[in-house]
N, C-alpha and C positions, 0 to 999 in steps of 0.2 A: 636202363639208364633214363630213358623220357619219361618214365612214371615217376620215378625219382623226384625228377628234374620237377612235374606235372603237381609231385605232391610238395614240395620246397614253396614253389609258386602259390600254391592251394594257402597251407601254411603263411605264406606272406600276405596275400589279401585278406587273411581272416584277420594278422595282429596289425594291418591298418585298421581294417574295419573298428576292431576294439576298438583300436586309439579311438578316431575319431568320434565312438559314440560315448566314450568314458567322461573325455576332457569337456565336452560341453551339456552331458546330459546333468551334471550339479549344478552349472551355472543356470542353465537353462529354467531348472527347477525351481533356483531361487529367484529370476526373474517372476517367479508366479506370484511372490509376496510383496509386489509392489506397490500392493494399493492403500491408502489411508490405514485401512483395519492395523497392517504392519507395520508401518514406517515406524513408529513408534514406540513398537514391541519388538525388542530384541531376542525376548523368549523365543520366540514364538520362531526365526531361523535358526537358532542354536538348538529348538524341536527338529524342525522341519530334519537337519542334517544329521542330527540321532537318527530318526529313522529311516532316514534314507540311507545308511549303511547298515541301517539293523534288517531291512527289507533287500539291500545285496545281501547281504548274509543269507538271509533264510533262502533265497535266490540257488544260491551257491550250496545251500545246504540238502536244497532237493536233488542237484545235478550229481553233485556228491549220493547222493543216494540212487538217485533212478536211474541217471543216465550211465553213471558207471555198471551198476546190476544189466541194462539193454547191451553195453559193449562189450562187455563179460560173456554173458549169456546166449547173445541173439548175432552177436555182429557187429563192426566196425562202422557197414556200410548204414545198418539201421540206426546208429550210437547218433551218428556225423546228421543222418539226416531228420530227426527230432529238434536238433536246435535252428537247423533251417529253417523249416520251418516255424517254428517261435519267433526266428528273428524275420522272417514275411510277415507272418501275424504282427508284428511289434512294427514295422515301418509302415504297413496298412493305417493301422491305430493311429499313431501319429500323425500321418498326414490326413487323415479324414477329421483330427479335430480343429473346427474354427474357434474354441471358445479362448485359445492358448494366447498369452501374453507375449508378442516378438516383439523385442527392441529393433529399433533400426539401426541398419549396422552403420560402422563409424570407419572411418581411416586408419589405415593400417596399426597398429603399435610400433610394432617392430621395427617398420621404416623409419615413425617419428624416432625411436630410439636410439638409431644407426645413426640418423643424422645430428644429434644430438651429440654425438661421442664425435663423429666425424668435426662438425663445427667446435669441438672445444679445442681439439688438435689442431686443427687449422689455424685457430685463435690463441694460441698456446704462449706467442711472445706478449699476448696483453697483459697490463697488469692491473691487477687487484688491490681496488685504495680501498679503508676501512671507513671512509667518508664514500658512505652510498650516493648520496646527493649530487658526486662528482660523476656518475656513470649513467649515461643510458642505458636504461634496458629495456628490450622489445619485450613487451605486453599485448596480451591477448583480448582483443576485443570485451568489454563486458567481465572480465576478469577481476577479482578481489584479489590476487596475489600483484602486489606491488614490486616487491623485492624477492630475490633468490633468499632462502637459507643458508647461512652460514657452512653448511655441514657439507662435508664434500663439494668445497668450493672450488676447485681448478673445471667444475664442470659449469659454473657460472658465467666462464669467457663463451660460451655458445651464446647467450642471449644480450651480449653488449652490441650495442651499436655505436658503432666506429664511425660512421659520416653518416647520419639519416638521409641525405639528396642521392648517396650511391645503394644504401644497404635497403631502404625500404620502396617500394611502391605507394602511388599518390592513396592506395587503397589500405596504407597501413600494413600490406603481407609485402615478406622477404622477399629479394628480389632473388634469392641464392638462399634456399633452406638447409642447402649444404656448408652454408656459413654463418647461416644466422639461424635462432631459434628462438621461442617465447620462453617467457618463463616458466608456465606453466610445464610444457615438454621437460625444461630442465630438472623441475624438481617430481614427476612423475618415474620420471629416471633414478633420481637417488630413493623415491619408496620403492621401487624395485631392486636396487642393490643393497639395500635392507633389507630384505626378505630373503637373497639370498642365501646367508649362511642354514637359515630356515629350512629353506629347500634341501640344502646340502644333508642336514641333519636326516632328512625323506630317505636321502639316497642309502645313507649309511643303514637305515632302518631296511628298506629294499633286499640290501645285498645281505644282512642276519635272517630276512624271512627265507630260509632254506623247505622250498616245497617240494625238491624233488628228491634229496634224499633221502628222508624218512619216511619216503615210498620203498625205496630199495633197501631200508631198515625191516620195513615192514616184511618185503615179501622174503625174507631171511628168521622169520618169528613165525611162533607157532600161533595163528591167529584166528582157532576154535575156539568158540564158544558153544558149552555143550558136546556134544559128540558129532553132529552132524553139520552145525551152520559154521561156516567161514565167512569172514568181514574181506573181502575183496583190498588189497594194499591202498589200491587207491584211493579207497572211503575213508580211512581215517583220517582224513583230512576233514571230516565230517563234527569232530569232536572238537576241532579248532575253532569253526563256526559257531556251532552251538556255545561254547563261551562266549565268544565275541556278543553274540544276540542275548544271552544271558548278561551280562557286563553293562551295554547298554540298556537295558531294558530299566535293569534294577540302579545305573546308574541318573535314568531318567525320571522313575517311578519314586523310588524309595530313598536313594544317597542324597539327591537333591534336597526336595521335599522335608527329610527327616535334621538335616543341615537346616536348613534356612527356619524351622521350626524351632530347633536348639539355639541357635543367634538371633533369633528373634528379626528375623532381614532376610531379605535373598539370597542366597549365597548362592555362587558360580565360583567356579573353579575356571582357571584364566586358562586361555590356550597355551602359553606356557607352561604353564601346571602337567596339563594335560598331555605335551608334547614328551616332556621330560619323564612323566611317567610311562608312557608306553616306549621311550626309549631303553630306559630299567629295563622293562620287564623282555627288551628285545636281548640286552643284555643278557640277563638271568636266561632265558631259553636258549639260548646258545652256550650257555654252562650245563643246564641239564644235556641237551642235545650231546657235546663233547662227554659228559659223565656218563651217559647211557650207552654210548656207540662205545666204548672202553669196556663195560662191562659188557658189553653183547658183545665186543669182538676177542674178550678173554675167553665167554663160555663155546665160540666159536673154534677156537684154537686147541680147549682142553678136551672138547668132542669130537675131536679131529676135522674138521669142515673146513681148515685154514686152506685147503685146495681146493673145497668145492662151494665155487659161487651160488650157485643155485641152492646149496640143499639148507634145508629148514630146521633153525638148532629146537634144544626141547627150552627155549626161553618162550614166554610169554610175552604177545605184541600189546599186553597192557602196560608195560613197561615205558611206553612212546605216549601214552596217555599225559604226562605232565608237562611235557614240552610244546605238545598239541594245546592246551589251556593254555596256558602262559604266552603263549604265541598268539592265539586266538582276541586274550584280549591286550596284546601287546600291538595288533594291526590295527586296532581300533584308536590307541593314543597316533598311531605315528600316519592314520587317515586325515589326522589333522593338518599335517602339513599340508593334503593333495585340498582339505579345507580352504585353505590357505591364498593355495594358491589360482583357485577359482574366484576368492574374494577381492583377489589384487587388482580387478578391473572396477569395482565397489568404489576400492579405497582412494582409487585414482581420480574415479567420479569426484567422490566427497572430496578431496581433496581441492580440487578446481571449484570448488561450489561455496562454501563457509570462508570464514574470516580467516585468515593466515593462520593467527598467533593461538585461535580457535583450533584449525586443523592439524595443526603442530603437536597439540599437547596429545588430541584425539591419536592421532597417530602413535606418539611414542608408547601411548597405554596400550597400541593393538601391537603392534611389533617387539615390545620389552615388557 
């Protein structure tokens, strides 16, 4: 039972670990394009984050090969300790380089955001005249946003000021951030619940990428090639990657390129574009998936196997090959959302920086 227990725990600090290096190693990276050369080129992050998931890929595509052939072969204990090591190697690396771009870090979001929600509710009997002119609102030092946005306005009553001699300090900051708030917080709040549904669209993509089934598909196939070599269940997860890095590669290299050559203009393809297509195709894989697993569990049934979990029908595990593509690069449109959502501290910047009616229009082009 304490091994159990030893390896639950094992398992849980590794999928913190993940977390914590997943969510800030994109942002992190795009911090690197800060300087003059980029601001300007937006080619030039919408490269940057092609390859940075065409290099998780190949990442994932080795581990998918070697490291399952080590746990297979050699052991569990040699499998686990190969990426240990990688990931010493990899924390060493990092912290020995000085030449790396760090922002300095900033005050919480979250909290701004809590109180934000908190102050509208509090504030929730004021009311909303359509003559601006009638309303105080707290403004942030140095700030080009004047007024709230119209758009999801009940979250506007957080930055009125009700009595300036009670609600602000001689220094211009609230004297109660839990009742009063800048503008700017307010409407950094509604680009975040814009993006929402976004995110949601992730989840639902999440919950179709089914990776552990069509392992136990696998290992129910006959999955020789030749007479001798077997492809280990777990590797063909291997064939999903290689699309996805294929997909990219050829949509960085050649679709782009051969497009913008044909229209005589640059052509991109919009993150929505993008989204929607790899949602299809999360779609369609999960129609192959249910049409394949029907057929393997008929020739299951007619070979008598419908009692025996373990045993291996005479179907072919190339049959799992199509769902693996389409899957492959079906993770690569709906990456965009986790895109997305590394960019939302960008947008928020820019957002507090440019002209209102400027950052308005910028925005609705990135979100819709």
């Amino acid at each position: 039972m304490s091994q159990v227990l030893f390896l639950y725990l094992s398992f849980g600090i590794i999928s913190i670990g993940d977390g914590a290096i997943r969510s800030p190693s994109l942002a992190f990276g795009s911090d690197q394009l800060t300087g003059e050369v980029y601001q300007e080129n937006a080619r030039a992050m919408e490269r940057y984050f092609s390859w940075y998931y065409a290099l998780s890929a190949l990442a994932l595509l080795v581990s998918l090969m070697c490291l399952v052939y080590i746990q297979v072969n050699m052991g569990w204990g040699l499998g686990f300790g190969v990426p240990v090591l990688l990931a010493l190697f990899s924390t060493v690396l990092i912290y020995l380089g000085t030449f790396y771009v760090k922002m300095k870090p900033k005050s919480s979001l979250i909290t701004g955001l809590f109180q934000v929600i908190v102050a509208s509710y509090r504030n929730r009997r004021l009311r909303l005249s359509s003559q601006s002119e009638d309303i105080l609102y707290h403004q942030k030092k140095g700030s080009a946003i004047a007024l709230p946005s119209e758009k999801l306005r009940f979250l506007n009553k957080a930055c009125i000021v009700q009595d300036p001699e009670l609600d602000l300090r001689p220094d211009e900051e609230a004297t109660d951030p839990w009742r009063l708030y800048t503008v700017d917080q307010v409407e950094e709040l509604k680009v975040l619940l814009k993006v929402v549904p976004i995110w949601l669209t992730g989840v639902v993509s999440s919950i179709s990428n089914l990776s552990s089934f069509p392992v136990l598909q696998a290992t129910t196939m006959d999955r020789h090639i030749g007479s001798s070599f077997e492809i280990p269940a777990a590797s063909f997860g291997l064939f999903g990657v290689i699309s996805a890095i294929l997909w990219l590669v050829l949509y960085d290299c050649l679709i782009l390129p051969v497009a913008s050559k044909l229209a005589g203009k640059p052509v991109h393809f919009s993150t929505k574009d993008r989204m929607g297509f790899g949602l299809f195709l999360s779609f369609l894989s999960v129609l192959v998936i249910a049409a394949v697993e029907g057929f393997r569990r008929s020739v299951a049934i007619k070979e008598g196997y419908s009692d025996d979990p373990q045993g291996v029908i005479p179907l072919s595990a190339i049959w799992l090959l199509p769902q693996y593509l389409i899957g492959g690069i079906a993770g690569v449109g709906g990456a965009v959302g986790s895109l997305l959502a590394s960019l939302i501290m960008s947008t928020i910047d820019d957002l507090t920086k440019r002209d209102f009616e400027l950052k308005d229009n910028v925005l609705l082009k990135t979100l819709v």
